[in-house]
C-alpha positions as CSV (number, residue, x, y, z in Angstrom):
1,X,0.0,0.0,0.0
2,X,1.3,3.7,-0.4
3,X,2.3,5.9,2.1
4,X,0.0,8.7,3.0
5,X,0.8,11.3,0.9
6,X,0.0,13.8,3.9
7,X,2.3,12.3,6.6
8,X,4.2,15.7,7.4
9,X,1.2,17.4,7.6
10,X,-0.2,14.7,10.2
11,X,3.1,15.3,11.8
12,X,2.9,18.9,11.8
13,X,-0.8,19.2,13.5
14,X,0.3,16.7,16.0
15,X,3.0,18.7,17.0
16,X,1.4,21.8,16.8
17,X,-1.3,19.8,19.7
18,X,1.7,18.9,21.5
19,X,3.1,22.6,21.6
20,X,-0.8,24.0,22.4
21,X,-1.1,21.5,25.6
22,X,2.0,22.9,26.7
23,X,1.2,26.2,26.0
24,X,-2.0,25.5,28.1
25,X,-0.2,24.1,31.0
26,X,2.6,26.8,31.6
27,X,-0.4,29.0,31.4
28,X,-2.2,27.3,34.3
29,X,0.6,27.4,36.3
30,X,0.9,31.3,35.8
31,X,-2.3,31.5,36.6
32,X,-2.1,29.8,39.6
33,X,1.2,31.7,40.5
34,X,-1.4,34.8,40.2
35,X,-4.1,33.2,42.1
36,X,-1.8,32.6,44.6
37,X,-0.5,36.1,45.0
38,X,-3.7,37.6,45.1
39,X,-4.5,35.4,48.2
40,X,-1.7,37.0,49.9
41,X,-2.6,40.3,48.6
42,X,-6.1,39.7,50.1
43,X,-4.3,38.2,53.6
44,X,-2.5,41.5,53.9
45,X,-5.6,43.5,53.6
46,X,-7.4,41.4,56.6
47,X,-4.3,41.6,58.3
48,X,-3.8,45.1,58.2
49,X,-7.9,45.5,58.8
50,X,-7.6,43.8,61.5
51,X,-4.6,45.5,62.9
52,X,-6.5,49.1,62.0
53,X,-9.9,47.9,63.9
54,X,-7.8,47.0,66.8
55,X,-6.2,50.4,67.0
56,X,-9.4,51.8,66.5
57,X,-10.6,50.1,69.5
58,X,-7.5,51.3,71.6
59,X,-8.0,55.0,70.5
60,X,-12.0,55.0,71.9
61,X,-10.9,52.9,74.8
62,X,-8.1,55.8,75.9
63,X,-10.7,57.9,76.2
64,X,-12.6,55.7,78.7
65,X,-9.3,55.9,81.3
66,X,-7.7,58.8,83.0
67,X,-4.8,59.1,81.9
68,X,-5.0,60.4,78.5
69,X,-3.5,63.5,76.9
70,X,-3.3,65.2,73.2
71,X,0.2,63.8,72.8
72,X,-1.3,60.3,73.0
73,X,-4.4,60.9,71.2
74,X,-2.7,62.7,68.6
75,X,0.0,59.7,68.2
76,X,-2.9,57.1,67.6
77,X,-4.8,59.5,65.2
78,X,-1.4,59.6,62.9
79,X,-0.8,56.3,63.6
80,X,-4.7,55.1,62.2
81,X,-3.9,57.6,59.9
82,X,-1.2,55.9,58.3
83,X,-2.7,52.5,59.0
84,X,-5.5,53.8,56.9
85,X,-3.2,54.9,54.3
86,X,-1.5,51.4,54.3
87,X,-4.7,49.9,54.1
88,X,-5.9,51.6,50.9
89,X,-2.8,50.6,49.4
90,X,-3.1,47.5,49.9
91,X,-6.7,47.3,48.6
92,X,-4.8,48.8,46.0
93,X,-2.6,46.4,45.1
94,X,-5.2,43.8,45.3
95,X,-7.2,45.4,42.8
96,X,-4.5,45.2,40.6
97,X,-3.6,41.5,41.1
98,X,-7.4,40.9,40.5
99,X,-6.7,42.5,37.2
100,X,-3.7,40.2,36.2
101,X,-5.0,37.6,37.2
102,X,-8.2,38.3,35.0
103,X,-5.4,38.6,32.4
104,X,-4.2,35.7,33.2
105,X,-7.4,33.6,33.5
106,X,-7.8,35.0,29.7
107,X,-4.9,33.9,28.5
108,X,-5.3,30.0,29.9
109,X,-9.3,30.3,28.4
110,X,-7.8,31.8,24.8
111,X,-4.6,28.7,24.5
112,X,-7.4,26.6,25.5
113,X,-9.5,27.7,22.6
114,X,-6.5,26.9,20.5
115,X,-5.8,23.7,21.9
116,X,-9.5,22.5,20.7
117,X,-9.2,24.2,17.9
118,X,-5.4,22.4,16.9
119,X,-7.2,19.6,18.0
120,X,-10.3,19.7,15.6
121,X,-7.6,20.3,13.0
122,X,-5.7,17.0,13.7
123,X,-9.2,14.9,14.0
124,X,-10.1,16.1,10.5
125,X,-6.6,15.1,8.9
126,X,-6.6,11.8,10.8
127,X,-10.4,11.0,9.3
128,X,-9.1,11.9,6.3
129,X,-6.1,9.4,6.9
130,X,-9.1,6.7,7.7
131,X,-11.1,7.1,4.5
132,X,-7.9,7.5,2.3
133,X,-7.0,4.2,3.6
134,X,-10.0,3.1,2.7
135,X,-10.0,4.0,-0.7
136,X,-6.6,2.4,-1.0
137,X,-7.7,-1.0,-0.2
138,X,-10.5,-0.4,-2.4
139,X,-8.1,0.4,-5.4
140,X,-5.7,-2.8,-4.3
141,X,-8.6,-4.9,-4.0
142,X,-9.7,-3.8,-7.6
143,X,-6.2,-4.5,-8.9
144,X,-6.1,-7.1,-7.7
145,X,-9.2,-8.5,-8.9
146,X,-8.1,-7.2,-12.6
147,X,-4.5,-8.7,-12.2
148,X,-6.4,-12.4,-11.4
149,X,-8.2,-11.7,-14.5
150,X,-6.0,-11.0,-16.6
151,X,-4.0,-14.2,-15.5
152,X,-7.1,-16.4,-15.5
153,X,-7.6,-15.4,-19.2
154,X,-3.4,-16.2,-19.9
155,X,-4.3,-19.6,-18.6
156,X,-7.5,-20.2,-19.7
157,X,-5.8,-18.8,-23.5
158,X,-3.0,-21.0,-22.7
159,X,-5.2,-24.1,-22.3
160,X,-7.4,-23.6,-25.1
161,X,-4.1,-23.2,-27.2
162,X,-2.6,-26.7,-25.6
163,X,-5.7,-28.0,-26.3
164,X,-5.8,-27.4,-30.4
165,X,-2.4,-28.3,-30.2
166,X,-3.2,-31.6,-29.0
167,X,-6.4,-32.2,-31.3
């Protein structure tokens, strides 16, 4: 039987599947790098909540006790001043993690896109593999069937001669 006359191109769509899973994975695994850092993003800000609403609580407690003065006061106002400050910062940055890993989430939904489509493209060359198979054991079988003929008829010719030869 002859080889496939597309063979390279069967080659090249499997490899181009191959490179598009990879693809795929490495961008799972930045998006789970991302995930991950927006986790800790979102740790800091409870963290640093939780440290502000603490403070909070200390600056209306000193006012319950005796001994407070404006020096003291004013030294937990700047400090839940810049604890507020921190705070929308980090909010901040979340924000902008949220973003890359949208990006991110993106890019692993658009090389999974091209992994079905790479692999759509592979299906369609390998069922036209199957039915071009087909058709050449078809074509064999019909040789073949011909060549049988034709050497049927050289023997049945070649008997018929032997025959009058013998008469």
């Amino acid at each position: 039987m002859a080889k496939y006359p597309l063979e390279q191109l069967v080659e090249i769509k499997q490899k181009r599947v191959d490179d598009a899973e990879k693809l795929l994975i490495e961008k799972k695994e930045l998006l789970k790098k991302e995930e991950e850092k927006l986790k800790k993003c979102q740790e800091k800000v409870k963290k640093t909540q939780k440290h502000y609403d603490e403070k909070l609580d200390d600056f209306y407690d000193s006012f319950e006790g005796d001994g407070t003065t404006s020096t003291k006061v004013n030294r937990l106002k700047d400090h839940l001043k810049a604890t507020l400050e921190k705070l929308a910062e980090e909010k901040k940055a979340v924000e902008k993690q949220k973003s890359i890993r949208n990006e991110a989430q993106e890019a692993v939904n658009e090389a999974k896109a091209i992994l079905d489509q790479r692999r759509i493209d592979l299906q369609k060359i390998t069922e036209h593999r199957a039915s071009w198979t087909q058709e050449e054991l078809k074509e064999k079988k019909r040789l073949d069937i011909i060549e049988h003929d034709e050497l049927g008829s050289a023997i049945h010719s070649q008997r018929q001669k032997n025959r009058k030869r013998e008469r």
